[in-house]
C-alpha positions as CSV (number, residue, x, y, z in Angstrom):
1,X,-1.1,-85.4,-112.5
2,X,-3.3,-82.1,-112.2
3,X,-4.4,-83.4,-109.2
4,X,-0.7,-83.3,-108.1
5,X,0.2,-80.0,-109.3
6,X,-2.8,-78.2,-108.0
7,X,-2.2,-79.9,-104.0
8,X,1.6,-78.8,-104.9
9,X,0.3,-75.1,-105.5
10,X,-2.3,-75.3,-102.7
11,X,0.7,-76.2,-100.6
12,X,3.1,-73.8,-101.4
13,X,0.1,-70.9,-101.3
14,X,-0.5,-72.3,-97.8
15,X,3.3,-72.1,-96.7
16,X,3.2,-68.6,-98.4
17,X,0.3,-67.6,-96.0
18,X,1.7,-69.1,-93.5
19,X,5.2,-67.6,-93.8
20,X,3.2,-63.7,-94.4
21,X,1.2,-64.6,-91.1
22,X,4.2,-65.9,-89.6
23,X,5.8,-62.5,-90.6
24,X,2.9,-60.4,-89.5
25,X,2.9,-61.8,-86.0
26,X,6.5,-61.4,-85.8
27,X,6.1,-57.5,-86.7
28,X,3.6,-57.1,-84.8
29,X,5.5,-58.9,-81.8
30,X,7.9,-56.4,-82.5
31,X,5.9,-53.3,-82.7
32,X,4.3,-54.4,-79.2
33,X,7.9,-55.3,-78.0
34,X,9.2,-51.6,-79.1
35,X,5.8,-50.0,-77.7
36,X,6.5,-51.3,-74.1
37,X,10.2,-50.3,-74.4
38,X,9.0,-46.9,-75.4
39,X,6.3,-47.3,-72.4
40,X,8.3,-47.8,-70.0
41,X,11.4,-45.8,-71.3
42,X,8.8,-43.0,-70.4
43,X,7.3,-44.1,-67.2
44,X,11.2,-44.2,-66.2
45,X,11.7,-40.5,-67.5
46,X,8.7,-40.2,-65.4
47,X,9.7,-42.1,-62.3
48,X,12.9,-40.0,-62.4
49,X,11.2,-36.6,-63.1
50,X,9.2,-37.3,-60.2
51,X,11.9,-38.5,-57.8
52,X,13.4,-35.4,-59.1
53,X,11.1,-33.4,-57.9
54,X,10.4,-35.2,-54.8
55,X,14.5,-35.2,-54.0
56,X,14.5,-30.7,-55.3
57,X,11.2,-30.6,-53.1
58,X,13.1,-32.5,-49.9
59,X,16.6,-30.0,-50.6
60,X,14.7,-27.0,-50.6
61,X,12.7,-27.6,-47.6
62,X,15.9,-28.9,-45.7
63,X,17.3,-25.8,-47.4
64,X,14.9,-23.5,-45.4
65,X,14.9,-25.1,-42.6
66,X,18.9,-24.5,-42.3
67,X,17.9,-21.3,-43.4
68,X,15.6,-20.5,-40.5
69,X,17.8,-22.4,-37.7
70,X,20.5,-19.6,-38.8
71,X,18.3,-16.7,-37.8
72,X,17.2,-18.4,-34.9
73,X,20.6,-19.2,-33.9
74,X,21.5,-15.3,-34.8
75,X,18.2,-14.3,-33.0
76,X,19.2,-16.1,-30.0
77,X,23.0,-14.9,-30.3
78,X,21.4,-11.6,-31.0
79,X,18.8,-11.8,-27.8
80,X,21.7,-13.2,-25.5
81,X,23.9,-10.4,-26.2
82,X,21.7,-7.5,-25.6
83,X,20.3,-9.3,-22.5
84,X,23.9,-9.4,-21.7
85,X,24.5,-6.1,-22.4
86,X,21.2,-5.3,-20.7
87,X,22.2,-6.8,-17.4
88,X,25.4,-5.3,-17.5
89,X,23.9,-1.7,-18.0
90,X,21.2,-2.3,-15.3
91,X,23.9,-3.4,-12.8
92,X,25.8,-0.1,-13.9
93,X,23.1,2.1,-13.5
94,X,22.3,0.1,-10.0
95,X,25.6,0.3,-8.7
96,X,27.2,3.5,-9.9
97,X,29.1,4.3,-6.5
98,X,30.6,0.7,-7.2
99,X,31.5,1.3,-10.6
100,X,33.3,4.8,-9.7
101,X,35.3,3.5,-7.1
102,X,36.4,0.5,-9.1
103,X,37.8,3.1,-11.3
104,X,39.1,5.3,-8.6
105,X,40.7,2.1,-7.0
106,X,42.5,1.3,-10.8
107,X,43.7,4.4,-11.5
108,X,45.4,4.4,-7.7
109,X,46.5,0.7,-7.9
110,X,48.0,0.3,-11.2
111,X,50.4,3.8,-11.1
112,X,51.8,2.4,-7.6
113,X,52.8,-1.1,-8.7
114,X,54.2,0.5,-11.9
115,X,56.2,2.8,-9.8
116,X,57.1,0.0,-7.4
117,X,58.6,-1.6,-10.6
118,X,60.3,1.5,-11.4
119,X,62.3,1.5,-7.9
120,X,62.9,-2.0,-8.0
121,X,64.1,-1.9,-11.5
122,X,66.7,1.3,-10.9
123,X,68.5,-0.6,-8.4
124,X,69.6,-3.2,-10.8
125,X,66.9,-5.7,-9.6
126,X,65.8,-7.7,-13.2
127,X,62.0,-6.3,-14.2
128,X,60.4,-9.9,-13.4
129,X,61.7,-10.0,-10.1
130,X,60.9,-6.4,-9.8
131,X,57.2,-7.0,-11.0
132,X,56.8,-10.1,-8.6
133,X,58.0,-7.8,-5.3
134,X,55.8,-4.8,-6.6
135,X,52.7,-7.6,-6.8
136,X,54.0,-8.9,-4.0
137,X,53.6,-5.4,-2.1
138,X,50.4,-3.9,-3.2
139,X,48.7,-8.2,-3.9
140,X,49.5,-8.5,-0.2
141,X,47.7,-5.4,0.6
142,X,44.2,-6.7,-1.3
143,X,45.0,-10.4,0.0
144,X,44.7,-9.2,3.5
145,X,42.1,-6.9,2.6
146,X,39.7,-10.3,0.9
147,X,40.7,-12.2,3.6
148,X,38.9,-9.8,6.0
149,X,35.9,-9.6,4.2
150,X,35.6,-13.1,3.7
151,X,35.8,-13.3,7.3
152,X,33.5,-10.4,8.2
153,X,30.3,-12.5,5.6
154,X,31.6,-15.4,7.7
155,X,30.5,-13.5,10.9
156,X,34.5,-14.5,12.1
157,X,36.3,-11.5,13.6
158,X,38.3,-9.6,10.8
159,X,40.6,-7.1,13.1
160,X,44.0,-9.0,12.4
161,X,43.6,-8.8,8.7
162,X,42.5,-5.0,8.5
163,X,45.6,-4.4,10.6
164,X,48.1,-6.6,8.5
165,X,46.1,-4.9,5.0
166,X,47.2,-1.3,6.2
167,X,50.4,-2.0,7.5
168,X,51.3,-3.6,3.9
169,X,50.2,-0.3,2.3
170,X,52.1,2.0,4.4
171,X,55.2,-0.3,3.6
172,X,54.2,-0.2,-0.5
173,X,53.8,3.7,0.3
174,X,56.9,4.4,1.9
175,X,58.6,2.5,-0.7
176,X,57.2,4.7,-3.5
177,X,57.5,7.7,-1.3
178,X,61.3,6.8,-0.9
179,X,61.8,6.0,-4.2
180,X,60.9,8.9,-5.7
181,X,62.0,11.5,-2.7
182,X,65.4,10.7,-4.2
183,X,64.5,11.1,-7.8
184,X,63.0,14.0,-7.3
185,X,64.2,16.2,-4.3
186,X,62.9,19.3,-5.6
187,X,59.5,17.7,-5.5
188,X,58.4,16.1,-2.8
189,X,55.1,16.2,-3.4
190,X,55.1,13.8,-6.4
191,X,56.4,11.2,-3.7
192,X,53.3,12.4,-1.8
193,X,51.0,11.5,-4.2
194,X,52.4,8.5,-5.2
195,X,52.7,7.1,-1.6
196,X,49.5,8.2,-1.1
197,X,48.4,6.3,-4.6
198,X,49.2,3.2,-2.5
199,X,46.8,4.1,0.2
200,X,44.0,5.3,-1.4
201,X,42.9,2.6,-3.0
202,X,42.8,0.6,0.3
203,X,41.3,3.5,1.9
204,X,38.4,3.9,-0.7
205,X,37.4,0.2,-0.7
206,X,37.4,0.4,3.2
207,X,34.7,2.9,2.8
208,X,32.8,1.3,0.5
209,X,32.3,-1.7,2.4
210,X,32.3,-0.4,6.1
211,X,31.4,3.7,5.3
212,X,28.0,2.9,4.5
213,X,26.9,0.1,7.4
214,X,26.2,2.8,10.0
215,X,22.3,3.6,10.7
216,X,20.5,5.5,9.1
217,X,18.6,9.1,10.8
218,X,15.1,7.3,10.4
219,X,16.5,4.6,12.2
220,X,18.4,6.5,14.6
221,X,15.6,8.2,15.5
222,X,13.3,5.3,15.9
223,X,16.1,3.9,18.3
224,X,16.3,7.4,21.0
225,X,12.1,6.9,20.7
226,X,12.5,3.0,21.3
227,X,14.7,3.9,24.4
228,X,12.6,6.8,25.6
229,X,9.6,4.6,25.5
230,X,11.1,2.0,27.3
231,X,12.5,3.8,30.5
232,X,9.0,5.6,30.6
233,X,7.3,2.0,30.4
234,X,10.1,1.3,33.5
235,X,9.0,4.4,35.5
236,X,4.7,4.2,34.7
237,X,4.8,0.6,35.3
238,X,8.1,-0.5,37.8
239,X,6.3,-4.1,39.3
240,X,5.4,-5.3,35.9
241,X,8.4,-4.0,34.3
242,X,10.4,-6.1,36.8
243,X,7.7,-8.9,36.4
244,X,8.9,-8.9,32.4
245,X,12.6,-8.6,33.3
246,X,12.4,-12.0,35.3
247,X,10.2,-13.5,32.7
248,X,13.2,-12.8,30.4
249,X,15.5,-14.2,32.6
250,X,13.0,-17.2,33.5
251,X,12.9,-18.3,29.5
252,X,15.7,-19.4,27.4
253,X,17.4,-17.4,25.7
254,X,15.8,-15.7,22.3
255,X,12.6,-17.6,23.1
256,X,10.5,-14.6,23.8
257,X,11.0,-10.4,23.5
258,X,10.9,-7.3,25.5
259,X,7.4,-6.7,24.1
260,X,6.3,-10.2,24.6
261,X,7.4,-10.6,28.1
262,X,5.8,-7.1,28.8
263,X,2.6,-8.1,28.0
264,X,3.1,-11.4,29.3
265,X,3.5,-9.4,32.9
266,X,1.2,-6.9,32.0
267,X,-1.8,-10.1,31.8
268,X,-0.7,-11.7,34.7
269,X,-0.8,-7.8,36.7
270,X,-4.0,-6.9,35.2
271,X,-5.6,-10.2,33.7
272,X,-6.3,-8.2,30.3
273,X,-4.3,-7.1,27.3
274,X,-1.4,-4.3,27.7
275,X,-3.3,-1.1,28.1
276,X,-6.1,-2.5,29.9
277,X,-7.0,-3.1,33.1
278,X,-9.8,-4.1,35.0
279,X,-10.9,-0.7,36.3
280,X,-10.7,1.0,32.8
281,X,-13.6,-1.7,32.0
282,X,-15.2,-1.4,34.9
283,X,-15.0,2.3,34.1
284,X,-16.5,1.8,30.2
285,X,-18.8,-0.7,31.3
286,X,-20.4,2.0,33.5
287,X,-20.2,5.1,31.3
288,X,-22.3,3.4,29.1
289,X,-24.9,1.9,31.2
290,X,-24.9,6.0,32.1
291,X,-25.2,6.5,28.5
292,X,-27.3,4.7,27.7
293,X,-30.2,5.6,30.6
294,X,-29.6,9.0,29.8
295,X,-30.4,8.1,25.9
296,X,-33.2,6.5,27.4
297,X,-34.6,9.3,29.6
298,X,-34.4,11.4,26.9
299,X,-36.0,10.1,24.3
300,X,-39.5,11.0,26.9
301,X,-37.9,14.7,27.3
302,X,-36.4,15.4,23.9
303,X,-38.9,18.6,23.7
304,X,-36.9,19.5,26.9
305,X,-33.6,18.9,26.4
306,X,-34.0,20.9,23.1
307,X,-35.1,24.0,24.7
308,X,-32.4,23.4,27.5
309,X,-29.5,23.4,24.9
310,X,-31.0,26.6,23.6
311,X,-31.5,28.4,26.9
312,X,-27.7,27.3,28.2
313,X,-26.4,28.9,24.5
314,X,-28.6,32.0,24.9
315,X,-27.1,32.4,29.0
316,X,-23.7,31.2,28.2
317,X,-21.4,33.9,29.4
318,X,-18.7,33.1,26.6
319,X,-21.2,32.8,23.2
320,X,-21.1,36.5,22.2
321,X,-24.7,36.0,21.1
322,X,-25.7,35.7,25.0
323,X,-24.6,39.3,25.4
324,X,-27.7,40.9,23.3
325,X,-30.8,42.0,24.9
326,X,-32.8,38.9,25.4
327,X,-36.2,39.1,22.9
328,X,-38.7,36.1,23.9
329,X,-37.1,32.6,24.6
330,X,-38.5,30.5,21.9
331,X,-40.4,27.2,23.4
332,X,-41.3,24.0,21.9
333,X,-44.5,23.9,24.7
334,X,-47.7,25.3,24.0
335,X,-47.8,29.7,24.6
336,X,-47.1,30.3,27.6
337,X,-46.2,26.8,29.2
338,X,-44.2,28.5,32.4
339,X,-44.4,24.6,33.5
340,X,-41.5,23.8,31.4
341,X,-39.2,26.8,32.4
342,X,-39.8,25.9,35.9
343,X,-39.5,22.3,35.8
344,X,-35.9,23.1,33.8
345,X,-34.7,25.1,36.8
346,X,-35.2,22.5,39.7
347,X,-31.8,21.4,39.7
348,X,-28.9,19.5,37.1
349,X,-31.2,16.7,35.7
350,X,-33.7,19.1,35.1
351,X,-31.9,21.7,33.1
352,X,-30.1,18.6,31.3
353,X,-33.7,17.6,29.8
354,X,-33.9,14.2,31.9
355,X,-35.9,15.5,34.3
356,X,-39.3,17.1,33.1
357,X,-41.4,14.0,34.5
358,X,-40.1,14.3,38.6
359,X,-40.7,17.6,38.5
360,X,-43.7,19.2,41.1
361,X,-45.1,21.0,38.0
362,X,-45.3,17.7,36.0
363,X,-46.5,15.6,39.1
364,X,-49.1,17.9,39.2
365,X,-50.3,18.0,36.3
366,X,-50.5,14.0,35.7
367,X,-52.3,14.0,39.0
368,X,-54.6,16.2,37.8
369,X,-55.0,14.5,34.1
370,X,-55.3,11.1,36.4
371,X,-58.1,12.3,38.7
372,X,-60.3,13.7,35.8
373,X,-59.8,10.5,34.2
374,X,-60.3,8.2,36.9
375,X,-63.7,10.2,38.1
376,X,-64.9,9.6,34.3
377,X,-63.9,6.5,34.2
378,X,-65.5,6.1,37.7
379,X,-68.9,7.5,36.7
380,X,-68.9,5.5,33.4
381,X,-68.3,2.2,36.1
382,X,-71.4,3.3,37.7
383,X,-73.3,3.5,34.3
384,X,-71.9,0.2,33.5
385,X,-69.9,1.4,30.5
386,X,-66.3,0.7,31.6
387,X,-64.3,-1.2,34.6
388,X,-63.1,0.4,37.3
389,X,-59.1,1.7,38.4
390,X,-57.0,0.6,40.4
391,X,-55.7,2.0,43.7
392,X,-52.2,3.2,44.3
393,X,-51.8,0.5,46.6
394,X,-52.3,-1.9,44.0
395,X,-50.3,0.1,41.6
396,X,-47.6,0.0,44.1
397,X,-47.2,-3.8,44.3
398,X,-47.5,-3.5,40.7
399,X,-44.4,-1.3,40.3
400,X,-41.7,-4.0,40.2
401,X,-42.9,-5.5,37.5
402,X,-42.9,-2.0,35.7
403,X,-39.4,-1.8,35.9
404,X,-38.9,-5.2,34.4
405,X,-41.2,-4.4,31.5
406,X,-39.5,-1.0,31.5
407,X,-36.3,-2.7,31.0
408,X,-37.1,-4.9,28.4
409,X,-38.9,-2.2,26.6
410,X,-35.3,-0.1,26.5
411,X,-33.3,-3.4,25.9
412,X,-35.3,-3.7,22.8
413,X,-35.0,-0.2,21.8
414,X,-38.5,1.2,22.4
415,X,-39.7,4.1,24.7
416,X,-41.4,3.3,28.0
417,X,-44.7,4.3,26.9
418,X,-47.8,4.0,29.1
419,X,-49.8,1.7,26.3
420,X,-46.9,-0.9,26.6
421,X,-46.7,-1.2,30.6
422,X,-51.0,-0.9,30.4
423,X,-50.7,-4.0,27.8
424,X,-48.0,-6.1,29.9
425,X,-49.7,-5.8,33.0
426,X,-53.2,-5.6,31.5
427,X,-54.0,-2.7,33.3
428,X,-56.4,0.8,32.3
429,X,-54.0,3.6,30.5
430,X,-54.2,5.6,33.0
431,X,-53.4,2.9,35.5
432,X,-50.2,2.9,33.1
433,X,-49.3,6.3,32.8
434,X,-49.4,5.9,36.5
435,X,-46.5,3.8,36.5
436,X,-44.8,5.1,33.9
437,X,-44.0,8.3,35.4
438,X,-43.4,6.7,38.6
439,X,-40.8,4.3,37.0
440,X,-39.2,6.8,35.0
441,X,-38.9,8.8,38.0
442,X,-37.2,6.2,39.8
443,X,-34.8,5.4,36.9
444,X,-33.8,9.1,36.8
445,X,-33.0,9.7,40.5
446,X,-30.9,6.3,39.5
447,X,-28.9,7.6,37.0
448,X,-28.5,10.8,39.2
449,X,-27.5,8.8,42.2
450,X,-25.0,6.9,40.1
451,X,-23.4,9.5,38.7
């Protein structure tokens, strides 16, 4: 029976512990339930704060950007109207004539058509119809008038319409004249003027666009020299002239110009460009192959040509200085070399400085300097010291090829010294001052001869 009861108790103690557990599960099932609800009741508020911000973040940048597309729109509005205005100002201050007589042109058009209505209207005519006739008058006028410059940019003749243009204003004008004649007898000249307000305009646009196409004095000008040039061209040069005038004629039309066909004849005349001809190069060619053996020549004289210069300025009857009492002539020889004064005086090459070698004085002298040397040089042959000279026979049939080496030495644009014709020919020095003053001799009376 104990054993019973105690089970019984056990039991029930073990459905009470059960039923606590039971309970304490359940709570605590609860407690987790309400701390996810409260989790995720927050991460919501969370979600939502953030999406919040996100969605604020999103508006205020979309926000701005509105913001900054208005002041660039207003920038843009802002920039297109001064660029407008801009343009508009530059064209003013570009055109101011235009702008004046557009004014000019208003203030005449719009009292005329207004008067026009006025002596329509007190005849009993109704004001539309009156308006219509006035526009009718002076619209005509400016039809005619755009019709002729259309025509005129279209290269069209434009005669007829400047004709029909002012005989519509003179008709508007005499109907204003008429008009107010009879309004006002006592004043005629208010229907002057108003007449006259019909015309101007007309008149004033007519000047602006056919005033101003004349030439200018620059160009007038260059026109009378054009012409003058071209009937002196006619009189200097009549065969190729007429050559050019049937080269003209000879090629279609617009294919080549006066100044083309010119010196098209001018090269088939002459065979070289316009200006040219073939004795004008045949007259360069020579001046300065003269030139240039006188350059030549003097580069053996310059000692010469120096003291020449200053002996023509001292003796020059129109240098003031030549007047005063004549002190010593300066020389560039050694004191007293009378050689050199009389060698300058043996003619025109001489007192031009190109001469000093032909002369007597000079010949002498080298004769002279050539015999001493060749009788030392002969007496150091007979010792055995040097070889011996040659004769002027064989310097003769030597002098040929001087002048070639002569020639090459000036092409290259060195003297014609007696060490390079003694080295060329391989020949004694002396042998080559020999020939040295006998080819520049030679070249001298050439260049004399020539000129």
């Amino acid at each position: 029976m104990s054993t019973y009861r105690e089970e019984r108790r056990a039991d029930e103690a073990a459905a009470r512990t059960a039923d606590r557990e039971d309970r304490r599960l359940e709570l605590e099932a609860k407690l987790a339930y309400k701390r996810q609800l409260a989790e995720d009741e927050r991460a919501e508020k969370e979600r939502k704060a953030e999406q919040a911000r996100k969605d604020g973040e999103v508006k205020r940048r979309q926000e701005q950007a509105e913001a900054r597309r208005r002041q660039d729109e207003k920038a843009r509005n802002r920039a297109a109207r001064v660029a407008r205005i801009g343009k508009v100002a530059r064209w003013v201050n570009a055109n101011p004539v235009t702008v004046f007589v557009g004014f000019v042109m208003s203030s005449s058009v719009i009292p005329a058509v207004i008067s026009q209505v006025g002596a329509l209207g007190d005849t009993g005519v109704n004001v539309l119809l009156a308006a219509l006739l006035a526009a009718m008058l002076e619209g005509g006028a400016w039809a005619f008038t755009f019709m002729g410059k259309a025509a005129e940019d279209a290269g069209r003749p434009a005669v007829k319409y400047r004709i029909a243009t002012w005989f519509t204003a003179f008709v508007a004008a005499a109907v204003n004249y008429w008009h107010w004649a009879e309004k006002l007898p006592k004043a005629q000249w208010v229907a002057v003027v108003f007449a006259a307000s019909s015309l101007f305009a007309i008149y004033l646009w007519d000047m602006k666009t056919h005033g101003s196409h004349g030439r200018t004095k620059e160009e007038r000008k260059a026109e009378r020299a054009r012409r003058s040039h071209l009937a002196k061209r006619k009189k200097d040069h009549k065969d190729i002239a007429k050559q050019a005038a049937l080269l003209l004629s000879a090629m279609p039309y617009g294919a080549i110009d006066e100044e083309q066909a010119f010196a098209a004849a001018w090269r088939i005349h002459k065979g070289a460009e316009p200006g040219l001809s073939p004795e004008l190069y045949a007259a360069a060619t020579n001046a300065k192959v003269a030139l240039g053996a006188a350059f030549e020549l003097g580069e053996h004289v310059r000692p010469e040509m120096v003291r020449a210069g200053m002996l023509a300025s001292l003796y020059n009857p129109l240098n003031p200085l030549s007047h005063r009492p004549a002190q010593s002539v300066p020389t560039l020889d050694t004191p007293g070399s009378a050689p050199a004064l009389q060698g300058s005086a043996e003619g025109p090459t001489a007192q031009a400085g190109i001469g000093v070698y032909g002369t007597p004085v000079y010949r002498k002298k080298a004769s002279e300097s050539a015999s001493e040397k060749a009788g030392g040089n002969a007496g150091g042959d007979a010792g055995g010291n040097t070889p011996r000279g040659r004769s002027e026979e064989e310097l003769e049939q030597l002098l040929p090829e001087a002048h070639r080496l002569a020639s090459e030495l000036v092409a290259e644009g060195r003297q014609i010294s007696a060490a390079s014709l003694a080295k060329g020919l391989k020949i004694r020095r002396e042998d080559g001052m020999w020939l040295r003053d006998r080819v520049i001799e030679e070249r001298k009376l050439h260049l004399v001869h020539g000129a």
